[in-house]
N, C-alpha and C positions, 0 to 999 in steps of 0.2 A: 402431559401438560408441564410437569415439571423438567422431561429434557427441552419443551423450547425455551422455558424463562431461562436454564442455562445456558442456552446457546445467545440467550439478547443479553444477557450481563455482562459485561466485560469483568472478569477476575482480577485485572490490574488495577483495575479503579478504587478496591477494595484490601490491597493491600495496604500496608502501613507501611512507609517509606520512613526510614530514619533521616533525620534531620542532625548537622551537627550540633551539639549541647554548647550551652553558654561556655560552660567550663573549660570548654576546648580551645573558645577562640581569646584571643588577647582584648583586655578590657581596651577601651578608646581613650586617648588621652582626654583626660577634661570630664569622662562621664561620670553621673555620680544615681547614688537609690534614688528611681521613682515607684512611686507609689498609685496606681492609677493612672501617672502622666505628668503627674503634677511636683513639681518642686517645694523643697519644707517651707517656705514663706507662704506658700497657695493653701497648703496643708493646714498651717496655724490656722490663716484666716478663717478658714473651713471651720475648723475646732470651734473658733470664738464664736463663730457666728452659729452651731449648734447649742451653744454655753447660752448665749442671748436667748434663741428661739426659749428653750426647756426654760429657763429663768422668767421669761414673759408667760409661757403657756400655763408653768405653774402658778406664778401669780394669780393669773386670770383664773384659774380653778380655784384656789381656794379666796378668790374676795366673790364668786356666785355661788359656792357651796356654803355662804358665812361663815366662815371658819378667820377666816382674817376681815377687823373692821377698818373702813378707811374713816381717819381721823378729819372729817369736814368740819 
């Protein structure tokens, strides 16, 4: 059983082919860090708008936990 599964396998399929590395090749004019894909003005907004969410979410916990009263 084991010599037909090697006979269906292709062993080249299975190697690891080396790829040129970054460091090899010359950077592009103009490119710069991304991060996920995203450029550092995407990335900020990203931030602040986790900053908002957490700042909302906690609010929202502690004014139903009573721990904060709202001044009506």
């Amino acid at each position: 059983m084991d010599d037909d599964l090697r006979k269906l396998v292709d062993v080249e399929d299975f190697l690891i082919k080396e790829e040129p590395s970054a460091a090899s090749q010359p950077a592009a004019a103009g490119s710069s860090r991304r991060f996920l894909g995203m450029t550092p003005p995407q990335r900020f907004i990203i931030a602040v708008m986790i900053f908002v969410l957490t700042f909302i979410l906690g609010s929202f916990v502690l004014i139903t936990s009573g721990k904060v009263v709202l001044p009506l």
